[in-house]
C-alpha positions in Angstrom: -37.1 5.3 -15.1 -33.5 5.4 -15.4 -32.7 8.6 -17.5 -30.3 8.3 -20.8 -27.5 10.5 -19.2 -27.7 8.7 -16.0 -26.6 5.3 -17.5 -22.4 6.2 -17.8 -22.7 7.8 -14.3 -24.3 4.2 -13.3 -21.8 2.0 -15.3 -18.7 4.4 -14.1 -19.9 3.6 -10.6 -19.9 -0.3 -11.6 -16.7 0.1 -12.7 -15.1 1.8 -9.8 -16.8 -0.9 -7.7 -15.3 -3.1 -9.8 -11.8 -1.8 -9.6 -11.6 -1.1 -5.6 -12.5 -4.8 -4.9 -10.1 -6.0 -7.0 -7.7 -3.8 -5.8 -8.6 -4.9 -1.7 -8.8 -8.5 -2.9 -6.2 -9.2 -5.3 -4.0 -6.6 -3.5 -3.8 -8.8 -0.1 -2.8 -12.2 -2.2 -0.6 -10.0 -4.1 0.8 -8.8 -0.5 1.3 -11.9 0.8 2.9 -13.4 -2.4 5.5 -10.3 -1.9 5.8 -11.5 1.8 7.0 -14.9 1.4 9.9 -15.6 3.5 12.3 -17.8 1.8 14.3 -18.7 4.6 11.1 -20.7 6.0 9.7 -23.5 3.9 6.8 -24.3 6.5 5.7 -20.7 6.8 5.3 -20.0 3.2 3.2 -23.1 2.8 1.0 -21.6 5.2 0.8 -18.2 3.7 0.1 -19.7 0.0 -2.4 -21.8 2.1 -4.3 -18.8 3.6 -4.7 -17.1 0.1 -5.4 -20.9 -2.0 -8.9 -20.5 -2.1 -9.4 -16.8 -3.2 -6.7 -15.5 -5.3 -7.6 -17.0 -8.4 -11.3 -15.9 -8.0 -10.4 -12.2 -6.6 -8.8 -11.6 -10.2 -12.4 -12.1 -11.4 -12.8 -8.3 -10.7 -10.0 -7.2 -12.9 -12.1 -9.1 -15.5 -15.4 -7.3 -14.8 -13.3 -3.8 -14.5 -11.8 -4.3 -17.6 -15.1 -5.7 -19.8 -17.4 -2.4 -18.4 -14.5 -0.2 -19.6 -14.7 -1.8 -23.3 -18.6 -2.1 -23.7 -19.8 0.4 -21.7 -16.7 3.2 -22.6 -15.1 1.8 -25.8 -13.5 5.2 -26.4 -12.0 6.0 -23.3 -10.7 1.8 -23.3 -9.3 2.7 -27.0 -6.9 5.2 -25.2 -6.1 3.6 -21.9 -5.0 0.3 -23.5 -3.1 2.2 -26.0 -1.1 4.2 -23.7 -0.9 1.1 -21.3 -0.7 -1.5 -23.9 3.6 -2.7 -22.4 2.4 -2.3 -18.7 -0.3 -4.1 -18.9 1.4 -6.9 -21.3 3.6 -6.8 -17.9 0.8 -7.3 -15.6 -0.3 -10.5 -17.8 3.0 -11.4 -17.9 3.1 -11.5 -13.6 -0.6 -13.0 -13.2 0.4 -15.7 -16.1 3.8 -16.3 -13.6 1.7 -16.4 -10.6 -0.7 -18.8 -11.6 1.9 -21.2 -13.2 4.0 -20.7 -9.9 1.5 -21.6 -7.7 0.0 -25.2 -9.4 4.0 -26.5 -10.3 5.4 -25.6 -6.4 2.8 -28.8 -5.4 4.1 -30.7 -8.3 7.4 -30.3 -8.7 10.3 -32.5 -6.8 11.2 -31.3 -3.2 14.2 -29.2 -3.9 12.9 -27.6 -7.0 9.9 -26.2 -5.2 11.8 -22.9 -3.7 12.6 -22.4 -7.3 8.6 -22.2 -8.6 8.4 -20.4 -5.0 10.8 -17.3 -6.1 8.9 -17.0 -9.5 5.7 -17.0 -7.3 6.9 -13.9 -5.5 8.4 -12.5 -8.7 5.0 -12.9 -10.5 3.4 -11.0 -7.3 5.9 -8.5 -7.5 5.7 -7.6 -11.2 1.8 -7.6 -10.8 1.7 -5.1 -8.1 4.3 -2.8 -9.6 2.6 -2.7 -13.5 -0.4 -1.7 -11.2 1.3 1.3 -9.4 2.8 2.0 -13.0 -0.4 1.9 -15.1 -2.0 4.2 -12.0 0.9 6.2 -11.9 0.2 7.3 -15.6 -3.5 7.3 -15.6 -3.2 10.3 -13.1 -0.8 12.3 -15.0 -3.4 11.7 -18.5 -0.7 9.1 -20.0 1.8 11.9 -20.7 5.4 10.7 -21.7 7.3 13.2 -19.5 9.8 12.3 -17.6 7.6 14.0 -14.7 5.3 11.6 -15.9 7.3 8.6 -15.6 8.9 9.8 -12.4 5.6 9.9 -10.9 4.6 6.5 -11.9 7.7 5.0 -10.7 6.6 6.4 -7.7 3.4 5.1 -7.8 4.3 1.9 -8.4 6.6 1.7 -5.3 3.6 3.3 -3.4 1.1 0.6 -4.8 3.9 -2.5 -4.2 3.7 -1.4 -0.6 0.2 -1.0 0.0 0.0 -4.9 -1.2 2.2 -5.7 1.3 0.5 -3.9 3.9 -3.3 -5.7 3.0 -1.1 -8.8 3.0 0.4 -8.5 5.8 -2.5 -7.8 7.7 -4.3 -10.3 6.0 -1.9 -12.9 7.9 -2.6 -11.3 11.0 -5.9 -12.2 10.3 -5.3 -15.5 9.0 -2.3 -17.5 10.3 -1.4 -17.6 14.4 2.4 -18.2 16.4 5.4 -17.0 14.8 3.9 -16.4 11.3 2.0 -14.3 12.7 4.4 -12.1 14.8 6.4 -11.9 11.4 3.5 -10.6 10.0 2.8 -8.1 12.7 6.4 -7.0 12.1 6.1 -6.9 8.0 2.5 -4.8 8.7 4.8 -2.0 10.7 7.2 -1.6 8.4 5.0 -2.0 5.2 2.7 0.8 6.8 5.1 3.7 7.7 6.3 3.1 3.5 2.4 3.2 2.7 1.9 6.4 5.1 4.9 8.5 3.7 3.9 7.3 -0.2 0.1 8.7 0.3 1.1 12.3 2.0 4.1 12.3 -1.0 1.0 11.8 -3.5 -0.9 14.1 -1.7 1.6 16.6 -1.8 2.7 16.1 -6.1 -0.6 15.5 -7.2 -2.0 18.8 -7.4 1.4 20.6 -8.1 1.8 18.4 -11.2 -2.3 18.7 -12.3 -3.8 21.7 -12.3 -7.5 20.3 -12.7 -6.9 18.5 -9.3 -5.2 21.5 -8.0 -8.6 23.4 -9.2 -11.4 20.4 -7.8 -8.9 20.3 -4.5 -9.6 24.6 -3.5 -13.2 24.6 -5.1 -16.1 24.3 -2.7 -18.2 22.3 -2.6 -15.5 19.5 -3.5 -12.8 20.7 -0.9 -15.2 19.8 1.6 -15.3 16.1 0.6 -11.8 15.8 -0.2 -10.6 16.8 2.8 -12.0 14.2 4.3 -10.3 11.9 2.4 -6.6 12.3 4.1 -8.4 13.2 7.4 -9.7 9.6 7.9 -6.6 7.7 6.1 -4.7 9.6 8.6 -7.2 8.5 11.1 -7.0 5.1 10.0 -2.9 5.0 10.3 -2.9 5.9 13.0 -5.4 3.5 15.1 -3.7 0.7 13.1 -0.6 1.7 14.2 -1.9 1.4 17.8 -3.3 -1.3 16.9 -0.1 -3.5 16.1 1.6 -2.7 18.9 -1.1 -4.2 21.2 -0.7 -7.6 18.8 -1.0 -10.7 19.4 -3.9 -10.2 22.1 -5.2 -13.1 24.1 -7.4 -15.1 22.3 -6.3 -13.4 19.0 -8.4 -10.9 19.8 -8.5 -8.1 17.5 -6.6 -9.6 15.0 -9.1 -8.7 12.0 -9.0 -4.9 13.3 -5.4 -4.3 11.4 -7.3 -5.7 7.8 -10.8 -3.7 8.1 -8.7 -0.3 8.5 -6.3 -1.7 5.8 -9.7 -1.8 3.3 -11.2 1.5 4.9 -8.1 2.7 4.0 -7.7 1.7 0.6 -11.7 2.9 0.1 -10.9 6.1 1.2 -7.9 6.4 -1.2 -9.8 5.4 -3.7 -13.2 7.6 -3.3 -10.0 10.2 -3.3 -8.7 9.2 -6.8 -12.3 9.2 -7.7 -13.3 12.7 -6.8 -10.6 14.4 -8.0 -10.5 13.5 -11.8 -15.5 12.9 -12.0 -16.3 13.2 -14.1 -13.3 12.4 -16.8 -12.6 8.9 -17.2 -9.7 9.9 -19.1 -8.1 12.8 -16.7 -8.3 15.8 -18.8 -9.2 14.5 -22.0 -12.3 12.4 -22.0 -15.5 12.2 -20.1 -17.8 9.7 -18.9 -20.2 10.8 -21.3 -18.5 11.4 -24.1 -16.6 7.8 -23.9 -20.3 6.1 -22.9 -21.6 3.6 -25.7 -25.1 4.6 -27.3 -27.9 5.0 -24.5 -29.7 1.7 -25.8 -26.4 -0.4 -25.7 -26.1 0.7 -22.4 -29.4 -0.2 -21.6 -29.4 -3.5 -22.8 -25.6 -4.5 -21.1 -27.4 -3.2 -18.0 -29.7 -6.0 -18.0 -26.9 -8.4 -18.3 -24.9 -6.2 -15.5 -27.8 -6.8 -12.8 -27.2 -10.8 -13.1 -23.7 -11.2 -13.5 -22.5 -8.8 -10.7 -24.6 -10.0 -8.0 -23.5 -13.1 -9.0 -20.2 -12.6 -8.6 -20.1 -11.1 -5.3 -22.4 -13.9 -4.0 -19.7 -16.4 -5.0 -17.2 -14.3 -3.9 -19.2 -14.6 -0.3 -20.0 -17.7 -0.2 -15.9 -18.7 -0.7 -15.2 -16.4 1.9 -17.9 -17.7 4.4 -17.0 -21.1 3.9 -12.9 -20.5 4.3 -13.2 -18.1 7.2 -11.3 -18.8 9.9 -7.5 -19.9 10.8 -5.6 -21.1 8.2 -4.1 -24.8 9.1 -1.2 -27.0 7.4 -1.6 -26.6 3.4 -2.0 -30.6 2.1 -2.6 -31.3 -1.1 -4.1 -34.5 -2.7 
């Protein structure tokens, strides 16, 4: 029997499931829409192929994310949207772009197609920046400060980059030849940027929060957040090995580079996590006191144990059924 006061801890945890599969999903479509070359016509068409039957699905967990915060946490989404409310108009703004980009670029007459191409790597870029923004501010507790915003600037570089890393190594994955060398080349670069942005947030977060400064030197948490940068770290560093020996004969390996990519991102995440649990607004609010009444909860829980399996069978299923090599992008 599932106690009252376990019921935010279990919808919190939904929620953060939510959120770090969007972010690994949506952030390698959003890489590779950052990625596209527009010097080469022929390799762009590849890379929208490799992401064409996902990205519009992956934004299905932003959905869920964002529906467990208002029915399961109606205060805490109250606040957040408040403070967020011109980000995230931005961030509708980029997905709308995105999505309109990406059907009229088929559509369109030959030589207006680099134009709908530009606005799809705008949209991708204005998406994963309103991201780092909107992150950027949740950790400093949506203060105005120019620290504040400084920080958030900073996180949205720091997030912009980590999209292009995922995306990269999601072509390295996906596409073979010379795309794929680019790609190798893009991961390099993308991941020294990501590297130097997560020991700089390292380093600012817990001068600029005290309550992170405090979870960071208190046992038993230190203990578990250490391990945090340890494996990222870890993780950099055999990926960074790990592209120099690319391409391999029989593209072997070539996944490697995207598992530690999501290993890295999960332990980044389960970071974020542990440093502000049990506030789901840092400093202000808790999971419990921004929870919905126990037998609201009880009853969306129902609802929660079809839908979400649901989705990430779907989200399977796609992905079992376009594995492999991405090939010429046709349409019809």
């Amino acid at each position: 029997m599932i106690l009252d006061s376990q019921l935010p801890i279990i919808f919190a945890g939904l929620m953060a499931f939510s959120v770090l599969l969007y972010a690994i999903l949506d952030g390698y479509d959003l890489g590779v829409g950052l990625l596209l070359p527009m010097d080469n016509e022929a390799q762009r068409d590849k890379m929208i192929a490799s992401i064409g039957p996902f990205w519009d699905a992956n934004e299905t967990w932003l959905v869920l994310a964002v529906g467990l915060l208002l029915v399961a946490f109606p205060t805490a989404h109250n606040v957040i949207l408040k403070a967020l409310y011109l980000p995230a108009a931005i961030l509708m703004v980029g997905l709308i772009l995105r999505g309109v980009s990406f059907d009229f670029r088929a559509k369109v007459i030959a030589h207006k197609k680099n134009h709908w191409d530009r606005m799809f790597k705008l949209g991708s870029l204005i998406s994963a920046a309103s991201q780092g923004y909107m992150l950027g501010m949740f950790v400093m507790g949506f203060e105005s400060s120019f620290a504040a915003i400084a920080f958030s600037l900073l996180s949205a570089v720091g997030v912009t980059m980590a999209y292009a890393l995922i995306g990269a190594c999601w072509l390295i994955m996906k596409c073979e030849d010379d795309l794929q060398l680019r790609a190798i080349n893009w991961a390099r670069k993308a991941g020294k940027v990501s590297f130097v942005g997560i020991v700089a947030v390292c380093l600012i977060n817990p001068l600029i929060n005290p309550f992170v400064l405090e979870r960071w030197t208190q046992l038993p948490w230190a203990y578990l957040i250490v391990m945090v940068p340890a494996f990222c770290f870890a993780f950099f560093a055999i990926g960074h090995q790990t592209l120099k020996r690319l391409p391999q004969n029989d593209d072997a390996g070539c996944w490697l580079p995207f598992v530690l990519c999501m290993c890295i991102f999960t332990f980044s995440f389960m970071g974020l996590a542990l440093s502000f649990y049990p506030y789901v607004v840092p400093g202000q609010i808790t999971i419990w006191q921004a929870a919905s009444a126990p037998e609201s909860l009880r009853i969306m829980m129902y609802g929660a144990l079809i839908v979400i399996p649901c989705i990430f069978a779907y989200t399977l299923f796609a992905y079992r059924v376009f594995w492999g090599k991405v090939r010429h992008l046709e349409y019809y």
